[in-house]
C-alpha positions as YAML, in Angstrom:
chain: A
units: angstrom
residues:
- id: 1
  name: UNK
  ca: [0.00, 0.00, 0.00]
- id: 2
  name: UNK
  ca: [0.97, 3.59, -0.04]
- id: 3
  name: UNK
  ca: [2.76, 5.48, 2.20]
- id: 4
  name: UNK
  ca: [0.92, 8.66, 2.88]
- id: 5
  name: UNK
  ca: [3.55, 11.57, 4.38]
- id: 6
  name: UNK
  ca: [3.00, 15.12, 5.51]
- id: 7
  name: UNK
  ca: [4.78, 18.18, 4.04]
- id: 8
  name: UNK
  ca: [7.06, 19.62, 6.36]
- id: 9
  name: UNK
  ca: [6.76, 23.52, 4.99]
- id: 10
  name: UNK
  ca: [7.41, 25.99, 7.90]
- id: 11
  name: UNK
  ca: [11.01, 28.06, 8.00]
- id: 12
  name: UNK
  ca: [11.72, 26.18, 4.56]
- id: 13
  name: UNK
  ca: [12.31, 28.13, 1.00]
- id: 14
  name: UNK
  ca: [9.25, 28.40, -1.19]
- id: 15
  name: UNK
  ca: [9.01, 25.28, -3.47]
- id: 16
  name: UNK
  ca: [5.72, 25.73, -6.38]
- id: 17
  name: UNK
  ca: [6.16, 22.28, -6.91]
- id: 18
  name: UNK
  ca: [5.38, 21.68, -3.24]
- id: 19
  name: UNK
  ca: [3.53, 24.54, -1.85]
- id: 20
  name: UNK
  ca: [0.63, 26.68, -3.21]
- id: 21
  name: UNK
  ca: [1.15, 30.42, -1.82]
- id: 22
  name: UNK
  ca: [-1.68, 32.14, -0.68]
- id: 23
  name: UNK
  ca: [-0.60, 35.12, 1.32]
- id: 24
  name: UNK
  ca: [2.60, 37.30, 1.45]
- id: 25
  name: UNK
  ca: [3.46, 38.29, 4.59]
- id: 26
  name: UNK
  ca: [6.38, 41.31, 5.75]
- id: 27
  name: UNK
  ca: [8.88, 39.95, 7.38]
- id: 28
  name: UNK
  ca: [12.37, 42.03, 8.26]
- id: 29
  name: UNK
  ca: [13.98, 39.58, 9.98]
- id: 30
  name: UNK
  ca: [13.34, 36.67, 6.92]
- id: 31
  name: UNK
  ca: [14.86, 36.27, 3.51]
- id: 32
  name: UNK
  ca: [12.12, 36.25, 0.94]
- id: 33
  name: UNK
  ca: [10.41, 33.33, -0.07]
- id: 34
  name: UNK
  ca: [10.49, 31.33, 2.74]
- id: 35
  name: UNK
  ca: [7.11, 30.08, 4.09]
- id: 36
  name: UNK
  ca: [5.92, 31.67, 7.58]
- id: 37
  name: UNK
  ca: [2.43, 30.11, 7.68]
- id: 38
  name: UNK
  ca: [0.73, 26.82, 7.23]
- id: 39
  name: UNK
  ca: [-2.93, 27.49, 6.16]
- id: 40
  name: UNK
  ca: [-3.94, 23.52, 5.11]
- id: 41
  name: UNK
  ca: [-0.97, 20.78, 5.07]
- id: 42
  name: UNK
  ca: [0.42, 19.04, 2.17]
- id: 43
  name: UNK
  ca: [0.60, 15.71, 1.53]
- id: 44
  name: UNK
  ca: [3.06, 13.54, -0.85]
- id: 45
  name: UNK
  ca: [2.64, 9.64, -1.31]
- id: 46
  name: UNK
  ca: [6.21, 8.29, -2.33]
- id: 47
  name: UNK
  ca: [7.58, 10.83, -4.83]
- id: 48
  name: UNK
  ca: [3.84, 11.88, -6.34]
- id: 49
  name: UNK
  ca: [2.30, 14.91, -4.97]
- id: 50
  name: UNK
  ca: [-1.19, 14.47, -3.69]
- id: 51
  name: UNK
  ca: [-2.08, 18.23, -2.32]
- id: 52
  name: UNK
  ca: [0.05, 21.13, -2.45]
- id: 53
  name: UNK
  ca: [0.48, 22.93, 1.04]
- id: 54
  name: UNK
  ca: [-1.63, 25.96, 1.52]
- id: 55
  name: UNK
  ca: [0.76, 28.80, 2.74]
- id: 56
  name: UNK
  ca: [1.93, 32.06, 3.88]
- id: 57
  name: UNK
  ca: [5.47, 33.65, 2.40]
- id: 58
  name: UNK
  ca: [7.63, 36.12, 3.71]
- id: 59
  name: UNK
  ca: [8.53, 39.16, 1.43]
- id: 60
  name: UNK
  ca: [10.33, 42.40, 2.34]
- id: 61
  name: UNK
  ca: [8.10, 45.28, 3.74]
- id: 62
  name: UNK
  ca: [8.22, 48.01, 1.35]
- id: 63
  name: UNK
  ca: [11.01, 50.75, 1.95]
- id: 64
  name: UNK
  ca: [9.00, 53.72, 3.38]
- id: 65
  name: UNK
  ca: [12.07, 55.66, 0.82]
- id: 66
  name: UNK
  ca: [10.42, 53.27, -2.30]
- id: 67
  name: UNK
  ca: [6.72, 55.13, -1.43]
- id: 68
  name: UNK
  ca: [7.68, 58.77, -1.04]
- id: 69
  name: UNK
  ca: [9.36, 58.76, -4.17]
- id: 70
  name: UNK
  ca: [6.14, 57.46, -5.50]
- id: 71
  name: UNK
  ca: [4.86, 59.97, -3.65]
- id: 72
  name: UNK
  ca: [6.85, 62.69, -5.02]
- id: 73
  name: UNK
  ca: [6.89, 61.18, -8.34]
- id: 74
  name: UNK
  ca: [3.09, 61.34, -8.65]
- id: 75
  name: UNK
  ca: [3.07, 64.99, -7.00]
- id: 76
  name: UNK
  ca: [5.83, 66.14, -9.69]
- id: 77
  name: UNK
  ca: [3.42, 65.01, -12.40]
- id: 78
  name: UNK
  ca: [0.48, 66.49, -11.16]
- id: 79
  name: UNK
  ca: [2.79, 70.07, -11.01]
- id: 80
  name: UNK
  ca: [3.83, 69.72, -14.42]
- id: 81
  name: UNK
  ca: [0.29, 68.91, -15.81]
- id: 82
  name: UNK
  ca: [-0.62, 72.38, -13.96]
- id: 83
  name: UNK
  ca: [2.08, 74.05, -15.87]
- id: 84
  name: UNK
  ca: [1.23, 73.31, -19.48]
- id: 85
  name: UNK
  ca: [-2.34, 73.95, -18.76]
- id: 86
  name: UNK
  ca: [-1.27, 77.73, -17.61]
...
C-alpha cells in the first residue's frame, strides 16, 4: 500500500512544486520566499504529490524611501500637468 507523508513547509524556502502560496506576509527579519504560515498541510505519497500545502510567504516590507518617491513622483506630475495647462 501507499505510504501517505505530511509536508514539512514551515522556516523552509518556497518550493511551487510543493507549496501553493496564498498570502505574502512582511517579514524584516526573513529572507524572501520562505514560508511563515501553514494554512492547510500538504501531503506527498512516495515521490507523487497528492495536495500542495496551503501557505503564507515572507517578502520584504516596502522601503517607506520606495513610497515617497512614489509619492513625489506622482506629485511632480500632477505640477507639471498644472504648468502646461497655464
Amino acid at each position: 500500500m501507499g505510504f501517505i507523508t505530511k509536508i514539512d513547509s514551515l522556516d523552509k524556502k518556497f518550493d511551487p512544486n510543493l507549496h501553493q502560496a496564498m498570502m505574502e506576509i512582511e517579514n524584516n527579519d526573513l529572507d524572501e520566499g520562505v514560508v511563515v504560515q501553514e494554512i492547510q498541510t500538504g501531503y506527498m505519497m512516495h515521490d507523487r504529490l497528492l495536495r500542495p500545502a496551503m501557505v503564507g510567504v515572507s517578502k520584504k516590507p516596502q522601503k517607506a524611501t520606495e513610497v515617497e518617491s512614489e509619492k513625489e513622483l506622482k506629485s511632480d506630475n500632477q505640477d507639471s500637468e498644472k504648468e502646461t495647462k497655464n
